[in-house]
N, C-alpha and C positions, 0 to 999 in steps of 0.2 A: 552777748548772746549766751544761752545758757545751752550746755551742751553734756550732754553723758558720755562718758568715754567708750570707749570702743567695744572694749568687754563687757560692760556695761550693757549696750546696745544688742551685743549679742544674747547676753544670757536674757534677756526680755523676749527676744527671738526663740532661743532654744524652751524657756517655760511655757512661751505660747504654743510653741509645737507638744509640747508633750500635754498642752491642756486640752487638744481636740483628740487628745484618746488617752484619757487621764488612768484608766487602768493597764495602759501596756507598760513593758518595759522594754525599754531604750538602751543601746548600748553607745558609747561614744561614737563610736562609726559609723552610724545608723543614722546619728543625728548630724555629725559632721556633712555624710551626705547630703542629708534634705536641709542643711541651711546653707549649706557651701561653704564651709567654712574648716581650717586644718584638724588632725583629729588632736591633735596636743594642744589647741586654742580648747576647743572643746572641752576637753579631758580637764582641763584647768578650770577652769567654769565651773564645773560638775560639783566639782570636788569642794570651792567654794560654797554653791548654793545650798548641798549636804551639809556642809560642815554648819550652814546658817540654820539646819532643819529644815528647805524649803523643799528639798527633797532626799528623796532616800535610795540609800545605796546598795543594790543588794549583790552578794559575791555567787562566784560561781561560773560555772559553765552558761547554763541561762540567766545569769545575771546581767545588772545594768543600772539602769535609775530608772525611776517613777515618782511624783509628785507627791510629797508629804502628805498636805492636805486635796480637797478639793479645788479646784480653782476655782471656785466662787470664794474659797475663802483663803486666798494669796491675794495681796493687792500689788502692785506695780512698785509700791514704794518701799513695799516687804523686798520686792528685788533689787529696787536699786539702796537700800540699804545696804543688803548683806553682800552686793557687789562693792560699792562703793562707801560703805559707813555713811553715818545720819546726816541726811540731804539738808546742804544748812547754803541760802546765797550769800552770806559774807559767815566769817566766825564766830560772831556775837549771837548770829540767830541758830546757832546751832548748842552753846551753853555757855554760860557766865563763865566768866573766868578764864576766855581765850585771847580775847583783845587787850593790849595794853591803854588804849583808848576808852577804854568802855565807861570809865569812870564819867569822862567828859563827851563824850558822846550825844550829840541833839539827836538824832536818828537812828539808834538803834532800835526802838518800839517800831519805828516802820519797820524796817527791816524784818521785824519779828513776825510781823504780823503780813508781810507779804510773801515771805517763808510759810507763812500758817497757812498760807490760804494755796499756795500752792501744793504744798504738802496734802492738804485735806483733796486737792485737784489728785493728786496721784495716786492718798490713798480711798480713792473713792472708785478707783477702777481697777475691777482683778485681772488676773486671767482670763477667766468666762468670759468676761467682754474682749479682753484682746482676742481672743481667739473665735470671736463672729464677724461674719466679712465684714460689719459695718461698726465701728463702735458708735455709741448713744453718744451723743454731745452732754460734754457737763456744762450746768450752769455756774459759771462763776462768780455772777453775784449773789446766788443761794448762797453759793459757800461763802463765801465775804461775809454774807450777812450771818451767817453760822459763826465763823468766827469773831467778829466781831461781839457777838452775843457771848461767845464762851469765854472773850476775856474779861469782859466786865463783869 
């Protein structure tokens, strides 16, 4: 099963919240309350998805965070990067050179390429969509077929 870890999970939560009022600013506490969650889990996050540029920090009394960009233009996989580093389902499909196998290897193109396809699944939805009560259904064989076209 393929699973995001915890923090992971959350900061997908906390960027959604702060996309359905993309120009306030947030303070740890703030946000800790509307997601339920400790204000030092929080606080850790934050500081994370700043540091990735997904958002931005500002000092002060009225300080806090707000959202880099737009959320139309954060995608999902922009967060679980800078949460988690480059979303790869075994090491090989994440960059050469990490497997000691890879040499001999019959299966790493799949891999690759089911990597790609998820990948392009995740980053094909931003914020702006997580954050409408409904998200659009992605088609997955669009994207199969995208990718498959981009690697040949």
């Amino acid at each position: 099963m393929l699973r995001l870890s915890k923090l992971t999970d959350y900061g997908t939560v906390i960027m959604t919240h702060l996309a359905r009022d993309p120009g306030r600013i947030y303070s740890a506490a703030e946000l800790a309350a509307a997601i339920g969650v400790a204000v030092p889990t929080v606080s850790k996050i934050l500081k994370t998805l700043a540091r990735h540029h997904l958002l931005q920090s500002l000092r002060g009394a009225n300080g806090g965070y707000l959202l880099a960009r737009p959320p139309e233009h954060i995608s999902i996989a922009q967060v679980i990067d800078a949460m988690e580093g480059p979303a790869g389902m075994t090491e090989c499909s994440v960059a050469a050179g990490l497997c000691a196998q890879e040499g001999l290897c019959a299966i790493r193109a799949n891999w690759q390429s089911i990597n790609r396809v998820i990948f392009m699944a995740l980053n094909s939805v931003t914020l702006a969509d997580m954050a409408q009560p409904v998200l659009h259904t992605v088609d997955i064989g669009a994207l199969h077929a995208r990718g498959a076209r981009a690697a040949s």
